[in-house]
N, C-alpha and C positions, 0 to 999 in steps of 0.2 A: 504494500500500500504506500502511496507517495506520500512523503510528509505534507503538514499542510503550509501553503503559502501565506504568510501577510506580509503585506506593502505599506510602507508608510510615509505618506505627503504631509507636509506642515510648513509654515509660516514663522518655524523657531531658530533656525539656523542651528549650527554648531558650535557655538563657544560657549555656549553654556549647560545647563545639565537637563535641557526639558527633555530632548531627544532619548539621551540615555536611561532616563527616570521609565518614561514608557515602554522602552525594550524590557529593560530591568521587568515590571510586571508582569508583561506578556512570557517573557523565559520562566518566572516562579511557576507560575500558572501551568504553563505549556512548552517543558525545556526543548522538546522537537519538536516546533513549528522551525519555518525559516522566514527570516524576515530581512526582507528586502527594501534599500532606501529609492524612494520614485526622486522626492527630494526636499529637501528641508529648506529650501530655498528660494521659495516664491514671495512677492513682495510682502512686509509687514500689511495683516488684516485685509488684503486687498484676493476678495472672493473670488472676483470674476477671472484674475488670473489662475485660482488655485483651480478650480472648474475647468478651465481650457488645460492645463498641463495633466489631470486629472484623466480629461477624457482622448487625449493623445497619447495615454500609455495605456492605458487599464485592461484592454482587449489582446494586448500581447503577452499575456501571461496566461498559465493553464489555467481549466476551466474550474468554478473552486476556489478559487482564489479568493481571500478580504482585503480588501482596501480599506484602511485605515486612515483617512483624510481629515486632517483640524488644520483650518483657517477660519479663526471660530472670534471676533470681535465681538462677537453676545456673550460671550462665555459667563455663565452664573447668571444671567437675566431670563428673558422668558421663552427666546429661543428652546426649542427641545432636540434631546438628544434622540437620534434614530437611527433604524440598523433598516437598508434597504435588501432586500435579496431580487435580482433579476435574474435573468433565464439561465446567465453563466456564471456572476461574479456574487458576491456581498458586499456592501460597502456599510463603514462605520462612520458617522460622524454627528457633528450639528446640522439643526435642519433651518439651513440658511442660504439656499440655494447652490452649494456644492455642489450638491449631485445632478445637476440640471441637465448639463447635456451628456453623462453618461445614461443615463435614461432616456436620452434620444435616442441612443444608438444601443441599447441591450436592455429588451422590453423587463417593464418592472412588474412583478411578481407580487411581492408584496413590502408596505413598508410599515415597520414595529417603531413604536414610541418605546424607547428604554425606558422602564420604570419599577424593573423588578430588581431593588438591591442587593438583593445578595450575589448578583452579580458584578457588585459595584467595590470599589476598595472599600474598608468601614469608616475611613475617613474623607469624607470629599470636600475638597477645597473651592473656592467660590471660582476661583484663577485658572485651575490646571483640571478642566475634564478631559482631556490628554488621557492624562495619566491615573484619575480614576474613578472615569465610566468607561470611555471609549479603549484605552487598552485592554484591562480584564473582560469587556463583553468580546473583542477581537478573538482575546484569546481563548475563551471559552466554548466562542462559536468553531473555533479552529478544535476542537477536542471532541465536535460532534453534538452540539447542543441543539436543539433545534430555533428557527428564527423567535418563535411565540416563545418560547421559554422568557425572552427578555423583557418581556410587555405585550402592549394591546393595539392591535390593527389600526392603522391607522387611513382614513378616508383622506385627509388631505395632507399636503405636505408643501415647501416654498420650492419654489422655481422662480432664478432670475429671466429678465427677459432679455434675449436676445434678436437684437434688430436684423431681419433678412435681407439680403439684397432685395432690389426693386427695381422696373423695367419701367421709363418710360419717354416718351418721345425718343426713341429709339438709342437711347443711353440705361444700358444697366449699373446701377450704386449701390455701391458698398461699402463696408469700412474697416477700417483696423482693429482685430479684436485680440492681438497678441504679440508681442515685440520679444525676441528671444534676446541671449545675453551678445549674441554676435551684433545686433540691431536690426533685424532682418522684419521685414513687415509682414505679418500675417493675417487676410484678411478673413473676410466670412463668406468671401466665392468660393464655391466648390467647381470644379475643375467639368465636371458635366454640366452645371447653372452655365458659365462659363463658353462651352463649347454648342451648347443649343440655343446661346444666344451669338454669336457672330456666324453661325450656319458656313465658317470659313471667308469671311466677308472681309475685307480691310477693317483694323481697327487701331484703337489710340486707346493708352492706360493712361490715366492723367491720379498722378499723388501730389500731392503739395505742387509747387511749380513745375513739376516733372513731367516730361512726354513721352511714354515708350510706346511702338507700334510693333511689337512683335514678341514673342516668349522665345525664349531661351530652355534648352534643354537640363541643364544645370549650372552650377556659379562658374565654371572653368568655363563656358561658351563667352561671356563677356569678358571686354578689357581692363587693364586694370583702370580701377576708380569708377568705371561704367555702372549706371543707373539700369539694371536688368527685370525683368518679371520671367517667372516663373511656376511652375508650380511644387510645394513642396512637398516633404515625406507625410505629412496631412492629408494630402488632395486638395489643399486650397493656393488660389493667386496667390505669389508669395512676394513683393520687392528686397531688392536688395540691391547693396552695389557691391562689385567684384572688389574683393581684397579691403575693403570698407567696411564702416557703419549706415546704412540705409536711414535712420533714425535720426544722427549725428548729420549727415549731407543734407537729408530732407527739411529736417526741423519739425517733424509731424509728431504724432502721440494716439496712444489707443483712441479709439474712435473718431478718430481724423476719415475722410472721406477718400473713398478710391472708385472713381470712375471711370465705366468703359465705353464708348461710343462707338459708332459707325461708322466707316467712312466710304461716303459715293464717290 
């Protein structure tokens, strides 16, 4: 039988002890689980990135797997703690629109309000549900618990909203909904939106003052310093410039605009 998996995404970085505190649990609990870092490195409280890095990894891992996700700026307030189980994965965390768009893409099942403590540490801190709700429930579920054990079904749950592209006068818009550490623009086209809308037709990318009329295969097809598009290991338009910060040249910022037009 394979060991069980958990992953764990956070907002704490590593210099200090939050990271290590939750491993520490999860191991008393469950010394053979294996647990893997997605990354502890998304911006302070900043959801909507933890979401997008969240649901660009989660699917590549075997089926089974917990996902262990705090990017949790409610923490101790009214927000609730929740355990989603979808078709393939589980995921742990606050219910504050984390899990939004991993439930776009791996139908949700069922999602548990945590509220049975003794799955809980006995001392719970207003600060750190880290380390004790969402570790010890990780870990428990990882030991074959079942989802109800944790609490009671829950009808609704938050989801952030994400703006879709839109078609009109024969310009599709979109925007930036992720900037990686290299600066690379990642928007909310997907690469089929994308190609059923220029039907192969001449076109023009326009980002901040930027004009590209053509995609690029990958970042080595452009020159150095060149202003390129793309698509990347996502499936979405991706900007960049070759050997550069795209972000830094541009001067744009998440949800900045990325338009595609047509040209007669």
């Amino acid at each position: 039988m394979r060991e069980p998996i958990i992953t764990l995404l956070t907002d704490f970085g590593t210099k200090d002890h939050y990271v290590a505190s939750m491993k520490g649990v999860i191991l008393g609990i469950n010394p053979g689980c294996t647990l893997i870092d997605i990354t502890h490195e998304v911006h302070p409280q900043d959801i909507m990135e933890g979401t997008v890095l969240l649901a660009n990894t989660f699917s590549y891992f075997p089926k089974g797997t917990i996902h262990l996700a705090v990017v949790d700026p409610g923490v101790g307030g009214k927000r609730r703690p929740v355990l989603l189980e979808t078709k393939n994965y589980f995921f742990v965390g606050p219910d504050n629109g984390l899990f939004t768009l991993v439930a776009k893409r791996d139908r949700v099942k069922q999602v548990i309000g945590l509220t049975n403590k003794k799955y809980f540490l006995p001392d719970i801190s207003s600060t750190f549900h880290g380390r004790d709700i969402f570790a010890p429930v990780a870990a428990h579920l990882s030991l074959g618990m079942r989802p109800g054990a944790f609490g009671e079904k829950l009808d609704h749950w938050r989801k952030l909203k994400f703006r879709e592209p839109k078609v009109k006068r024969q310009k599709l818009s979109g925007e930036i909904i992720f900037i990686d550490r290299f600066g690379n623009l990642i928007s909310n086209i997907e690469q089929a939106r994308f190609r059923s809308f220029i039907k192969g037709q001449p076109f023009v990318i326009r980002v901040g003052d930027e004009v590209i009329s053509d995609i690029k295969r990958g970042y080595w097809e452009g020159g150095k310093q060149e202003t390129i598009a793309l698509f990347g290991s996502g499936g979405h338009l991706e900007i960049s410039v070759h050997k550069g910060n795209a972000q830094k040249v541009l001067k744009v910022k998440r949800g900045d605009a990325i338009r595609i037009s047509i040209e007669s």
